[in-house]
C-alpha positions in Angstrom: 136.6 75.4 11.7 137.2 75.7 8.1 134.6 72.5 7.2 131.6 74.9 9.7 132.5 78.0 7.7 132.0 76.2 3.9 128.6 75.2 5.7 128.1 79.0 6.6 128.5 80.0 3.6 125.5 78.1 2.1 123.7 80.2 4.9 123.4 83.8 2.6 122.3 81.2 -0.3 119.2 80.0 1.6 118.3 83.5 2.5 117.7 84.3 -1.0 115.9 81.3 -1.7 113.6 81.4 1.2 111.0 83.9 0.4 110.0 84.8 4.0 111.5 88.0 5.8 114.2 88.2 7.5 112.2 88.0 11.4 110.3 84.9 10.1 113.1 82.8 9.0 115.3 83.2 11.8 112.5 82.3 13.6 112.0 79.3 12.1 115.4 78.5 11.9 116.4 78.2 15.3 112.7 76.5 16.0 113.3 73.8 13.5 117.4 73.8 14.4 116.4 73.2 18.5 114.0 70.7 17.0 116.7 68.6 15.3 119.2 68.7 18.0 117.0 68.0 21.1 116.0 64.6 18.9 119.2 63.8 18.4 119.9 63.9 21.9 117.1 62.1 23.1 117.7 59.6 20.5 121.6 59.3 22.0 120.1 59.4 25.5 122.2 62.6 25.9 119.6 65.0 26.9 121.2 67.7 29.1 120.8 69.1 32.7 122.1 72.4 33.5 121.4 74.7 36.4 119.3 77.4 36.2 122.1 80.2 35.5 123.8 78.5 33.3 120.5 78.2 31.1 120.2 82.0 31.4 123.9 82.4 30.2 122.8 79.9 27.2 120.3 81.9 26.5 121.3 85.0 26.8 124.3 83.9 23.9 121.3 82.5 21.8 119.9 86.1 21.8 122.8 87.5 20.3 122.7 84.7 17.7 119.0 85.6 16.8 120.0 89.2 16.8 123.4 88.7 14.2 121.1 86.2 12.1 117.8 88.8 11.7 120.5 91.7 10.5 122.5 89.5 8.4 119.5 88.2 6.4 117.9 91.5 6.4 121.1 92.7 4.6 120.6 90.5 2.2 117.3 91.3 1.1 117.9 95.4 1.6 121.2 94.3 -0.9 122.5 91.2 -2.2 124.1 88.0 -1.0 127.8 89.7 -1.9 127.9 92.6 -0.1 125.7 91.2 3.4 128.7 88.3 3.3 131.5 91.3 2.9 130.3 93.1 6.0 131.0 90.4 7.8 134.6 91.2 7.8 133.7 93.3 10.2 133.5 91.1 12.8 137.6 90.7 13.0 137.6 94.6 14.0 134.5 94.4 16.4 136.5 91.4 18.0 139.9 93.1 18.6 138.1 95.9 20.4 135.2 93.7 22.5 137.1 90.8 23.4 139.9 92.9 25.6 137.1 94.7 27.2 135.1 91.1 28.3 138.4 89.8 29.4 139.7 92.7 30.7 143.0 92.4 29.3 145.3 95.0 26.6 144.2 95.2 23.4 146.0 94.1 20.4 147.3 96.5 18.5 147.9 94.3 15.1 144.4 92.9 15.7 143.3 96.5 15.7 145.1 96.9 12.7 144.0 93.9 11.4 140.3 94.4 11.6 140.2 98.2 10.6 141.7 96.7 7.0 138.9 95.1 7.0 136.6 97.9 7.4 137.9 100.1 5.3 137.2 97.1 2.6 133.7 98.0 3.9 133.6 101.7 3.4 134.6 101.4 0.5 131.8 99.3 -0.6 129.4 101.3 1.2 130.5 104.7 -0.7 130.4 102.9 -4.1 127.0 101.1 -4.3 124.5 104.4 -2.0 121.9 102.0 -3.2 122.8 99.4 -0.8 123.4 101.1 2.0 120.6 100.2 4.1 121.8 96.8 3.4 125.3 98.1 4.9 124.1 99.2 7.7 122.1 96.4 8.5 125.6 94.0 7.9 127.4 96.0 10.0 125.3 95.8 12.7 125.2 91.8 12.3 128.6 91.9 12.4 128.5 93.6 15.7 126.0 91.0 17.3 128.9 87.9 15.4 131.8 89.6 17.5 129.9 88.7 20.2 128.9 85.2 19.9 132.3 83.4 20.2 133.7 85.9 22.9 131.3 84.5 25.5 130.8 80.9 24.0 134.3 80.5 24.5 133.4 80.8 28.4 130.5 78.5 27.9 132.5 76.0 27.0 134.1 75.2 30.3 130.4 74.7 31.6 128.3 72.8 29.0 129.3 70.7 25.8 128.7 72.1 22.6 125.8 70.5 21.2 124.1 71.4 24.9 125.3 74.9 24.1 123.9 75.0 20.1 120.4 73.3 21.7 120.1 75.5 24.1 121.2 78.7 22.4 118.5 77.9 19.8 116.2 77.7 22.6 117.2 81.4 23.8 116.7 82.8 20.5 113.8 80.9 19.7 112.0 82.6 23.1 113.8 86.6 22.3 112.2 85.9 18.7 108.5 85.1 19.8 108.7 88.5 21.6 110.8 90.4 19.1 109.4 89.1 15.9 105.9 90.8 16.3 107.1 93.8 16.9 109.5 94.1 14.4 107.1 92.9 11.8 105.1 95.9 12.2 108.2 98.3 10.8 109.3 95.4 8.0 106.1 93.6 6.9 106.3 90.1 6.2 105.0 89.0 2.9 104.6 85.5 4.1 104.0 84.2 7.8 104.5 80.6 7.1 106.5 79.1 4.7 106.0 77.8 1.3 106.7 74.1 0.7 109.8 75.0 -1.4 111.1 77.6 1.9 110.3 74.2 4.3 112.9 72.2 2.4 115.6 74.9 2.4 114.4 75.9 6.1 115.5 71.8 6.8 118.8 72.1 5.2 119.1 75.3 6.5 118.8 73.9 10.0 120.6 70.8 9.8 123.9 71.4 7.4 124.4 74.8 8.3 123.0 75.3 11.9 123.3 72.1 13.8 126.2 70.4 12.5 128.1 74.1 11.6 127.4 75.2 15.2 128.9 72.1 16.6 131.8 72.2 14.9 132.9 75.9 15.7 132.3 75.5 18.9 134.8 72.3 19.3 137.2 74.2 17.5 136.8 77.0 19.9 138.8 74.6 22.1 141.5 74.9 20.3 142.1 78.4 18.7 141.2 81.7 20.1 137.9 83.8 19.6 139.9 86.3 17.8 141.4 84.0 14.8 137.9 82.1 14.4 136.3 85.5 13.7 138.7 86.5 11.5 138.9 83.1 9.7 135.1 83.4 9.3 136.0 86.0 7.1 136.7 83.7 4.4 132.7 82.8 4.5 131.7 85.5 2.6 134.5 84.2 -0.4 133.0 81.2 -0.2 128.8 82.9 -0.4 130.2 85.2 -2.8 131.6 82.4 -5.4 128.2 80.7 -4.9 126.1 84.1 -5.6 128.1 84.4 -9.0 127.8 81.4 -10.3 123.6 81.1 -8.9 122.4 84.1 -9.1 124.9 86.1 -11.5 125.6 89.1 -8.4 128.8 89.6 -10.9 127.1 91.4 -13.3 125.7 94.2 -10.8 129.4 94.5 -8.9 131.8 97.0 -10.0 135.7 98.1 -9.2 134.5 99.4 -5.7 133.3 95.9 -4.7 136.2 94.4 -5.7 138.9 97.0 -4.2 137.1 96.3 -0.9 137.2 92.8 -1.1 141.0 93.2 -1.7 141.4 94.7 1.4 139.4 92.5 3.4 140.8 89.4 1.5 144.7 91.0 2.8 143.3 91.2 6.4 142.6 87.6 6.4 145.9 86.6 4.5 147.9 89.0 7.2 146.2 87.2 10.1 146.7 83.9 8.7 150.5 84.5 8.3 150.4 86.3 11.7 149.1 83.2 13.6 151.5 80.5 11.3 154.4 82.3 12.5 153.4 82.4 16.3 153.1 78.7 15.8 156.2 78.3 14.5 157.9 80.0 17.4 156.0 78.4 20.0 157.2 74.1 18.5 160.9 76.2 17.7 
């Protein structure tokens, strides 16, 4: 889990680099991502046949993806690398509240807790820096879409592998995108439609490193921990963008004390959780 979320947070990096908008690189992304995959499959002679509703499943999942991606790079480019990745501690509150509702079970009070840490880490970013707040919003509403994305995959997993899952998911959003993307186009213009020679080499790292080979090892480690504590240990992917936006593109220098106060708190959330989920380990080997 942790080696996929150092991958992730490469992700935000790319999204500054690569100059198209935030509809065309997605799109691109999970084209050249589904590309990869399905040749390494055929390659291993491990091509994958799955019925009809289970592709729809897939693909409905891949839609979500497209969806969290499309906000989450459009945050950054309404914003900044730092505070797109901080909205994604959002995704631990989203979680406590969705994931009870799909498995029809009680919620979690100290999950609750947990994730509304995190959001207040959030608000207070969003109240400090009114310049970025379309940037916010769009983060938030990533985050939202994230929650999502290991909730059901976690199903999934019973009925496909993961790299079927990641190949076909990429598939879904690939299709969703083809139909979204001119639409949405129309409302954020796209300064480029295809990408420049320097974007095609970030769009292949992109797709490889942080797609392929980060999708496929989430989803194994979904196995193994619960939807909840992957989400919330995703939250240390925006630590990991945010040390890399320092130290390449200097973000430091436009943060302030709010940035860093909301950070605190969504930095705590993670710790908490952390310690939470060591102890009910403990307890269950005692």
């Amino acid at each position: 889990m942790h080696l996929a979320i150092l991958f992730a947070g490469f992700t935000a990096i790319f999204g500054k680099l690569i100059e198209l908008n935030e509809g065309m690189l997605v799109l691109y992304r999970m084209l050249l991502s589904g590309l990869v995959l399905g040749i390494m499959m055929v390659l291993k002679k491990q091509w994958p046949l799955i019925s009809l509703a289970e592709t729809m499943k897939i693909f409905g999942v891949g839609a979500i993806v497209a969806l969290h991606w499309v906000f989450f790079y459009g945050s950054i480019k309404y914003s900044n690398i730092s505070v797109a990745v901080t909205c994604l501690s959002a995704i631990g509150f989203f979680t406590s509240l969705f994931e009870p509702l799909i498995y029809r079970r009680k919620a979690d009070g100290t999950e609750v807790m947990l994730g509304l840490l995190a959001i207040a880490g959030v608000y207070l970013i969003f109240n400090f820096y009114p310049e970025y707040q379309n940037g916010i919003i769009f983060g938030i509403l990533s985050a939202i879409f994230a929650s999502l994305f290991p909730i059901f995959n976690k199903r999934l997993l019973d009925e496909a592998s993961p790299e079927t899952l990641t190949l076909y998911e990429m598939a879904g959003g690939f299709l969703l995108l083809c139909i979204v993307v001119p639409f949405y186009i129309r409302f954020f213009p796209a300064g480029n439609i295809v990408p420049t020679a320097s974007d095609w080499i970030w769009l292949l790292i992109l797709s490889i490193v942080c797609t392929v080979i980060s999708f496929i090892l989430q989803l194994r480690s979904l196995k193994f921990i619960s939807a909840f504590t992957a989400n919330l240990s995703y939250n240390l992917e925006p630590i990991y963008s945010i040390i890399l936006a320092f130290a390449i593109f200097g973000e430091n220098k436009f943060l302030g004390t709010g940035f860093y106060l909301g950070l605190t708190l969504i930095v705590l959330a993670v710790v908490l959780q952390m310690m939470r989920e060591w102890q009910k380990r403990k307890m269950r080997v005692s």
